[in-house]
SEKOL-308559 format. One line per field, with one value per residue (C-alpha): residue number from 1; x negated, y, z negated. Coordinates in steps of 0.5 Angstrom, whole numbers, plus 2048, in hexadecimal, padded with zeros to 3 digits. Last residue first. Example, Ala and Ser with C-alpha at 12.3 -4.5 7.8 and 13.67 -1.06 7.14 Angstrom:
2
num (2 | 1)
px (7E5 | 7E7)
py (7FE | 7F7)
pz (7F2 | 7F0)
END
This chain:
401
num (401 | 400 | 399 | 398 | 397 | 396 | 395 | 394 | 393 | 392 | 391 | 390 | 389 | 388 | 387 | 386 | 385 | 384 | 383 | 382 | 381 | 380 | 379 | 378 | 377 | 376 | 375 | 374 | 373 | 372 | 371 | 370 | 369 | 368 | 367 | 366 | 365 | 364 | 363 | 362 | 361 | 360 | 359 | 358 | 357 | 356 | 355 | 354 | 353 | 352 | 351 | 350 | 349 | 348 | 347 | 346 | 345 | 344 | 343 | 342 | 341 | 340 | 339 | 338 | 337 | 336 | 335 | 334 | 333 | 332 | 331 | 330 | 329 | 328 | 327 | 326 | 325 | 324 | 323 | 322 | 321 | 320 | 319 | 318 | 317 | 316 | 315 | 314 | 313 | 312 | 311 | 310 | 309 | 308 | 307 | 306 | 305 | 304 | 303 | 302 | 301 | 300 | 299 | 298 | 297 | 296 | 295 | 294 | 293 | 292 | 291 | 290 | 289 | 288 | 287 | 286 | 285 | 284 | 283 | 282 | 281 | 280 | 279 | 278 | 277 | 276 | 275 | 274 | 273 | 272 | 271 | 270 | 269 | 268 | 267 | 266 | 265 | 264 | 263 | 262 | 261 | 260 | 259 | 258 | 257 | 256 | 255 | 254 | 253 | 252 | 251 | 250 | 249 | 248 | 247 | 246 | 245 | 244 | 243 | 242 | 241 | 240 | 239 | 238 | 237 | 236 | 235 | 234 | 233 | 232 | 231 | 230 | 229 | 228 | 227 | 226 | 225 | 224 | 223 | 222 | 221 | 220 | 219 | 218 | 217 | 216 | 215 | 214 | 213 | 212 | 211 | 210 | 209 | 208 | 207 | 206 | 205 | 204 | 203 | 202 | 201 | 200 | 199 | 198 | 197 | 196 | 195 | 194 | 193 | 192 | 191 | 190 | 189 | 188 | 187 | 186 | 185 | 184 | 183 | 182 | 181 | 180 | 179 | 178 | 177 | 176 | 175 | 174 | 173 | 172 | 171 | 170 | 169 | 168 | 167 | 166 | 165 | 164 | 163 | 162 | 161 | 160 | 159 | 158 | 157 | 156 | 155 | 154 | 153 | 152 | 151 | 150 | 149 | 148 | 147 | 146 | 145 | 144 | 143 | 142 | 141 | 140 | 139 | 138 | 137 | 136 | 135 | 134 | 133 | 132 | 131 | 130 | 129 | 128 | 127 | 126 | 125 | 124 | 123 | 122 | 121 | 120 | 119 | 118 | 117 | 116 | 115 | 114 | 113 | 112 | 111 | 110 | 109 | 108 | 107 | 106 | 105 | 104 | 103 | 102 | 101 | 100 | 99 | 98 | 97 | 96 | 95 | 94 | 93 | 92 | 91 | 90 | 89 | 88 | 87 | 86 | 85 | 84 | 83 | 82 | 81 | 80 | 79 | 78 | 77 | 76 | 75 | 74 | 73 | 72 | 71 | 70 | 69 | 68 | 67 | 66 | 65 | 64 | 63 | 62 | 61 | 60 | 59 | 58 | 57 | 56 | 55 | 54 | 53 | 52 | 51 | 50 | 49 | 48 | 47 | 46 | 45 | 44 | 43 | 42 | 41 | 40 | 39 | 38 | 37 | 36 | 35 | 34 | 33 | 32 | 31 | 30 | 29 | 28 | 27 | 26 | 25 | 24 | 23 | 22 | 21 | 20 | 19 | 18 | 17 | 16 | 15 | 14 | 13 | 12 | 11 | 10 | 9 | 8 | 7 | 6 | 5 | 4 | 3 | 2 | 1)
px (80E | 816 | 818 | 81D | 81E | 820 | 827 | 825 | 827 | 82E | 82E | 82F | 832 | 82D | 82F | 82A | 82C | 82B | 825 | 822 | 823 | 81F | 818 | 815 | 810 | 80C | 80D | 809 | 806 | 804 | 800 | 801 | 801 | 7FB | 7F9 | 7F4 | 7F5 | 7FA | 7FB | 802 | 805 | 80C | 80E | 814 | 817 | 81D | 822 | 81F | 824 | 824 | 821 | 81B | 817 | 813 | 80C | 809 | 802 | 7FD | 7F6 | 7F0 | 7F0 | 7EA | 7EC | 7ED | 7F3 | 7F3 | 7F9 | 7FE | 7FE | 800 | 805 | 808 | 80F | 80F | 813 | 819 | 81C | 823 | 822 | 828 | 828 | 825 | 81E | 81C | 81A | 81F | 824 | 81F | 822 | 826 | 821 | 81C | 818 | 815 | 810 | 80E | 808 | 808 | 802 | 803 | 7FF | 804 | 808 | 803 | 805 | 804 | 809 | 80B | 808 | 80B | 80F | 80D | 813 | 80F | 812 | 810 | 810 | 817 | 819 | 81A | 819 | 81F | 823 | 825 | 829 | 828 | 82B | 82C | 831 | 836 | 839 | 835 | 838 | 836 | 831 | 82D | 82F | 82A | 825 | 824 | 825 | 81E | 81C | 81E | 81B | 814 | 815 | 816 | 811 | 80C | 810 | 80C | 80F | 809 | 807 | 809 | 805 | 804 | 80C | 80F | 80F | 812 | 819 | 81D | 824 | 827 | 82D | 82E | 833 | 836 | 839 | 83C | 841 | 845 | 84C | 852 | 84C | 84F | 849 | 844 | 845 | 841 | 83B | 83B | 83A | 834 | 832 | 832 | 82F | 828 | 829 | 829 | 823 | 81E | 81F | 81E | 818 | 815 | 816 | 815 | 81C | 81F | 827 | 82C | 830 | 832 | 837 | 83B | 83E | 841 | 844 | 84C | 850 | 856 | 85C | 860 | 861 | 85A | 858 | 85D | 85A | 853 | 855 | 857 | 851 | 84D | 850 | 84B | 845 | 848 | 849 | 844 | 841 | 845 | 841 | 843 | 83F | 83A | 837 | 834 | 82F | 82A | 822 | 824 | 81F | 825 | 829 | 830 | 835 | 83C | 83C | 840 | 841 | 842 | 846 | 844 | 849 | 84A | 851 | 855 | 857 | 85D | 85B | 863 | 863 | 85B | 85B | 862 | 85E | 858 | 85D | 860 | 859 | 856 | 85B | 858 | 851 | 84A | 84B | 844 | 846 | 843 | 843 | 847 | 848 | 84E | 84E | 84A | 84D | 854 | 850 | 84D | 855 | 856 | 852 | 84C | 84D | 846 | 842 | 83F | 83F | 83C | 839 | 835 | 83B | 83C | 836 | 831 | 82F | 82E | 834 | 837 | 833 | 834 | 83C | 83B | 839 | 83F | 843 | 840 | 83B | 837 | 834 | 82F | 82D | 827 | 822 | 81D | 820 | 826 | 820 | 81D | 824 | 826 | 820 | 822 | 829 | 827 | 82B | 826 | 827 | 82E | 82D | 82C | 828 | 82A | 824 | 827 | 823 | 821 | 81A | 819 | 815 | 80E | 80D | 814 | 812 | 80B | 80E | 814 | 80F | 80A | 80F | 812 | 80B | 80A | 810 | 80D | 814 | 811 | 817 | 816 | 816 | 813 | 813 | 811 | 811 | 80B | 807 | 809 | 805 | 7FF | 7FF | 800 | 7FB | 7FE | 7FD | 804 | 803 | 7FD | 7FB | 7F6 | 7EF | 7EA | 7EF | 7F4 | 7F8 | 7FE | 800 | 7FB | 800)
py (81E | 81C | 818 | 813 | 812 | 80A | 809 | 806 | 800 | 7FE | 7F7 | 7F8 | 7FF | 800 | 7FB | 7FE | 800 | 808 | 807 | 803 | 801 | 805 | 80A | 803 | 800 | 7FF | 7FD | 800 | 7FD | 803 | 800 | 801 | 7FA | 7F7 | 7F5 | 7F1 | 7F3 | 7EF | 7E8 | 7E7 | 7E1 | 7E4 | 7EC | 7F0 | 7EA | 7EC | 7E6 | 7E1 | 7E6 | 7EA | 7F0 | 7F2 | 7F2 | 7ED | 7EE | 7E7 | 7E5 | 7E2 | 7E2 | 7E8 | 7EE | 7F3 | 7FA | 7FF | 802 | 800 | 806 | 804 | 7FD | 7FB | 7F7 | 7F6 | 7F2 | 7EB | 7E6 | 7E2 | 7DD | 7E0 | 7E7 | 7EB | 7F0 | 7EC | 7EA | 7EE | 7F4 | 7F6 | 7F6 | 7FB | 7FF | 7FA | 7F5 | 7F7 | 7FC | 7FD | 7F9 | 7F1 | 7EE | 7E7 | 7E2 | 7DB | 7D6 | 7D2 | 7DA | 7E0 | 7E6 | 7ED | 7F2 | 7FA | 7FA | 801 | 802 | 806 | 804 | 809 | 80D | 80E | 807 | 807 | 80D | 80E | 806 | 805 | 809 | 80B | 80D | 80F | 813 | 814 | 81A | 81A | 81E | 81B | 814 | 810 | 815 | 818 | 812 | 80E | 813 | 813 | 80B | 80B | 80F | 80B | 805 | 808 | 80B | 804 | 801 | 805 | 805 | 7FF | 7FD | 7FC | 7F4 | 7EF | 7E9 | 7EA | 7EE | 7F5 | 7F7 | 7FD | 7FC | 800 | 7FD | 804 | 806 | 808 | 80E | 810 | 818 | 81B | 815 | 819 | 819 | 813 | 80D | 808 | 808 | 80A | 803 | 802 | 807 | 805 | 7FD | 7FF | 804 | 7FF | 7F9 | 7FD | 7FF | 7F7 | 7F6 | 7FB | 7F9 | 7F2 | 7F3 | 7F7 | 7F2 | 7F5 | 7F5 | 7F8 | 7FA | 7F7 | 7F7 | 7FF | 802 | 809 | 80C | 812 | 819 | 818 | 81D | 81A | 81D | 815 | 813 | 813 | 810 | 80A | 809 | 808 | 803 | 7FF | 800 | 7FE | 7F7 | 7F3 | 7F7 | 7F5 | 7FB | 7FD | 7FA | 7F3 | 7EF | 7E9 | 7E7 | 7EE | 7F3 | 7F4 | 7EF | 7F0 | 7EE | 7EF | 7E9 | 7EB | 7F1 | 7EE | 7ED | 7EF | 7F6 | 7F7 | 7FF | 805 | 809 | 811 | 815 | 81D | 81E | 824 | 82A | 82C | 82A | 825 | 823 | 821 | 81E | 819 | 818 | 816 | 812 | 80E | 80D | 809 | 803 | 802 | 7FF | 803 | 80A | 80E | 815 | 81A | 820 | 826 | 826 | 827 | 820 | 81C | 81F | 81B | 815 | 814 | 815 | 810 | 80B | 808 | 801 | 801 | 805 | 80B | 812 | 817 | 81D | 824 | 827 | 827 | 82C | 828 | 82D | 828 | 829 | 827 | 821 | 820 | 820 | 81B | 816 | 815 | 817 | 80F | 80D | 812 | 814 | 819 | 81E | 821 | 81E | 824 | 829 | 823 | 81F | 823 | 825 | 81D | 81C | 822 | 81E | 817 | 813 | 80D | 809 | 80A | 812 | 80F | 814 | 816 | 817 | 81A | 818 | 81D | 81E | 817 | 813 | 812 | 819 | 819 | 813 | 816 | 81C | 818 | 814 | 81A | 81D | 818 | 816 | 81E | 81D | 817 | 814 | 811 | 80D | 80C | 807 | 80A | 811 | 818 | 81A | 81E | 819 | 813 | 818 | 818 | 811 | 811 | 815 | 81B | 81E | 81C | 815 | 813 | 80B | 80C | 808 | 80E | 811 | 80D | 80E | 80D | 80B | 806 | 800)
pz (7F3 | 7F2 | 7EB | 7EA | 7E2 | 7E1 | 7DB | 7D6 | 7D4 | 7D2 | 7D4 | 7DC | 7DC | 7E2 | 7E6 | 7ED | 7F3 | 7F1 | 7EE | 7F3 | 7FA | 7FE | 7FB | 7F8 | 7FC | 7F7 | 7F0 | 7EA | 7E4 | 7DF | 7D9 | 7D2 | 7D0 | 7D3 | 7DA | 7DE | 7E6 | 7E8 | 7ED | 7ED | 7EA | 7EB | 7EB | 7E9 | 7E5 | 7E2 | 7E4 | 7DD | 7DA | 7D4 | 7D6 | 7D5 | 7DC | 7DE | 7E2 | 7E3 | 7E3 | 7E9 | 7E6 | 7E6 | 7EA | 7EB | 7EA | 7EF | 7EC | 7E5 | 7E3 | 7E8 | 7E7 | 7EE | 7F0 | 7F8 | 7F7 | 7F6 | 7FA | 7F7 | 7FD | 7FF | 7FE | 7FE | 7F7 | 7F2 | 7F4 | 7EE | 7F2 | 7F5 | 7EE | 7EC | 7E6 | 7E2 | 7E6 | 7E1 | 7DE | 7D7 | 7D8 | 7D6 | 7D9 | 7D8 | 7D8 | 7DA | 7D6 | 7D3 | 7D1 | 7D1 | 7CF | 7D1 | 7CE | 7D0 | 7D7 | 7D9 | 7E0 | 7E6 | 7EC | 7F2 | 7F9 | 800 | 803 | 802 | 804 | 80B | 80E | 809 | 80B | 812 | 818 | 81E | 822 | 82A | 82B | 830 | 836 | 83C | 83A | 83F | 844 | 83D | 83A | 83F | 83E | 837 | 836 | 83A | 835 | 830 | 832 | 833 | 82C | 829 | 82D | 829 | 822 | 820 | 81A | 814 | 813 | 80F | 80D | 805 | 803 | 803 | 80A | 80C | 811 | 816 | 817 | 81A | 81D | 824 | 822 | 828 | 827 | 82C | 830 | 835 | 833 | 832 | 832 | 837 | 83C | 836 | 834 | 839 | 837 | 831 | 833 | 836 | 831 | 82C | 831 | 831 | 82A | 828 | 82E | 82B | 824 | 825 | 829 | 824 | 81F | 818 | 816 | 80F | 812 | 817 | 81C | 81C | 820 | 81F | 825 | 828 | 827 | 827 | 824 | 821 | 824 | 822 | 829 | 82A | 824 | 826 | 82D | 82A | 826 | 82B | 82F | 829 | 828 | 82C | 829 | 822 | 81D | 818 | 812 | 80F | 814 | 818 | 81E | 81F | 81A | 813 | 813 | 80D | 80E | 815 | 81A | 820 | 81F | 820 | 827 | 829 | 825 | 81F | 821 | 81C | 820 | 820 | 81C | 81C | 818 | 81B | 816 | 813 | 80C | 80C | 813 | 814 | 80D | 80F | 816 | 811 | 80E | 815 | 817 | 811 | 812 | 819 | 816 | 816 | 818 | 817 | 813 | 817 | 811 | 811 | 809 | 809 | 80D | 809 | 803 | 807 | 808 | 801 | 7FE | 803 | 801 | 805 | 805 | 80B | 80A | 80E | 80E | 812 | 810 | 815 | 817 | 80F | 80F | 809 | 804 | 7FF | 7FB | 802 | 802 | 7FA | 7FB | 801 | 7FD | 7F8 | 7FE | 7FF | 806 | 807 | 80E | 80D | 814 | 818 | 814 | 810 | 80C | 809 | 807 | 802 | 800 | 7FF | 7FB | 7F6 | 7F6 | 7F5 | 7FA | 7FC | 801 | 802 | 805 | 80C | 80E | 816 | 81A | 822 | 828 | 82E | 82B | 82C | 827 | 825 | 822 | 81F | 81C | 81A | 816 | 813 | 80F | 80D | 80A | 806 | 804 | 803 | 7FE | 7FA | 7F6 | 7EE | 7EC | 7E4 | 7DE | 7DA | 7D7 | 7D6 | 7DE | 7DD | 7D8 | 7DF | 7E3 | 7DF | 7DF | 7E6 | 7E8 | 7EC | 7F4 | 7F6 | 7F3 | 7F1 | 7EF | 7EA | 7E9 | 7EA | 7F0 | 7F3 | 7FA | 7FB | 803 | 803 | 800)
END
């Protein structure tokens, strides 16, 4: 993990050594969220993509409010997938032209806020027209919507399908046409489609065939839409890599990709917008879980490190939140960088449940209550995707650098 640097044996985050930075926060356990790596990370996708091509910030990745306005000054557009979360993107400043919300049950109360607030809200079944109708007659403004579409193929090699055969998000390509129709007669204001297959993919090849057939597929339902399509979301699925063996996403093939797909929209669908929508691969290189050793114990010639952190605030971390074989993270001890390791130990947490492994039989620098473990690759997925409440313990701080 090179995006951190270390100096005289501890990690820096924004310049600041961690035992330092953990004196300023006051507590463990902490997130730690390195705006120049944010900064840095939007700059070199920008620069590997064409111009022509929107970024959107898929806020669910992380919804912390200092990160999301850091964010909001450097991508195109949020997406937000709850009022909840469209309430800290217009708290951040965001233009409500420049949201789109997306989910499926969305409630009708979120609908009707949806739409005075002037957000695209992304249809994703044939019951949510008639209420945004309902809020469009009553607020005496019409609702601006996109069709969340489930496409008729899936992201090959995806860590996490979220489209093609049967998917509770969006509405399936073969129904599109019809649903197209409804939304005509309804007087909502048509704008495009939403289409994402996938997400925490590192195959190149997969992502350039997946946006491929979304535009393709764009581009016939177009054929029924009731306006020209102005906004095509392409989704996203751009992965990082957490464990030995994975390798960073070649963005190479993928701007070439895009800027072929530019110049097919330009004579298809001369009105649209192309987006891109992402999380992860924005933010979760950039942040940090730091937690302190609290007890060391050795069982049957095993030793434990025990902290103060745990699943209640890493649920990723653990293996819990949709691994099938569990794998460690990358771990470091924040404040023995450099340090020689010694043999394989478990990292758990201090919950009563044999679930709270952070690490497991993983080789670490040697280290002593007080210590700072730190959990890399934790900017996505974390604090807010985590069961806090999970037997009374603290809650974690989230800190922005």
């Amino acid at each position: 993990m090179t995006q951190f640097a270390s100096e005289n044996g501890e990690l820096l985050v924004g310049g600041i050594p961690l035992t330092r930075l953990a004196a300023r926060v006051g507590r463990t356990p902490f997130y730690a969220y390195d705006r120049g790596l944010l900064t840095r990370r939007i700059a070199e996708l920008r620069a590997a993509l064409p111009a022509a091509i929107q970024l959107h910030y898929a806020m669910k990745a992380n919804p912390m409010p200092a990160l999301v306005g850091h964010m909001a000054r450097l991508v195109d557009g949020i997406d937000v997938a709850s009022a909840g979360e469209l309430s800290v993107a217009l708290d951040a400043g965001v233009a409500p032209h420049d949201i789109s919300f997306a989910g499926p049950g969305k409630r009708d109360a979120e609908l009707m806020q949806a739409v005075a607030a002037g957000i695209l809200v992304n249809v994703e079944s044939f019951r949510e027209i008639a209420p945004l109708a309902a809020a469009s007659a009553v607020l005496g403004v019409p609702a601006r919507v996109a069709v969340r579409v489930n496409p008729d193929f899936e992201l090959k090699s995806s860590g996490m399908k979220m489209g093609g055969g049967p998917k509770q998000f969006g509405v399936d390509a073969e129904q599109v046409p019809e649903l197209l129709g409804e939304i005509g007669r309804a007087g909502l204001a048509f704008e495009g489609f939403h289409l994402f297959a996938g997400s925490q993919n590192l195959k190149t090849d997969a992502i350039v065939e997946a946006q491929r057939k979304c535009f393709e597929l764009a581009v016939r339902l177009a054929e029924s839409a009731p306006a020209p399509v102005k906004f095509l979301n392409l989704g996203g699925g751009f992965g990082i890599p957490y464990f030995p063996g994975e390798q960073a996403l070649d963005l190479a093939p993928i701007g070439e990709n895009l800027a072929t797909l530019v110049g097919d929209a330009a004579r298809e669908l001369p009105q649209a917008a192309l987006v891109i929508e992402l999380g992860r691969y924005l933010v979760g290189e950039a942040g940090l879980y730091v937690c302190r050793v609290v007890d060391k114990k050795v069982s049957r010639g095993h030793t434990y490190l025990v902290t103060d952190g745990g699943l209640h605030h890493h649920l990723s971390a653990s293996g819990n939140f949709g691994q099938v074989i569990r794998k460690n993270y990358p771990v470091a001890i924040g404040n023995r960088m450099g340090t020689v390791t010694g043999e394989p130990v478990s990292v758990v947490g201090p919950l009563c449940t044999p679930l709270d492994l952070l690490a497991d039989r993983m080789p670490l620098p040697e280290a002593e209550p007080g210590d700072l473990v730190v959990i890399h690759q934790s900017g996505a997925y974390g604090a807010s995707a985590s069961p806090q409440a999970f037997l009374g313990h603290p809650a974690v701080t989230e800190v922005l650098i």
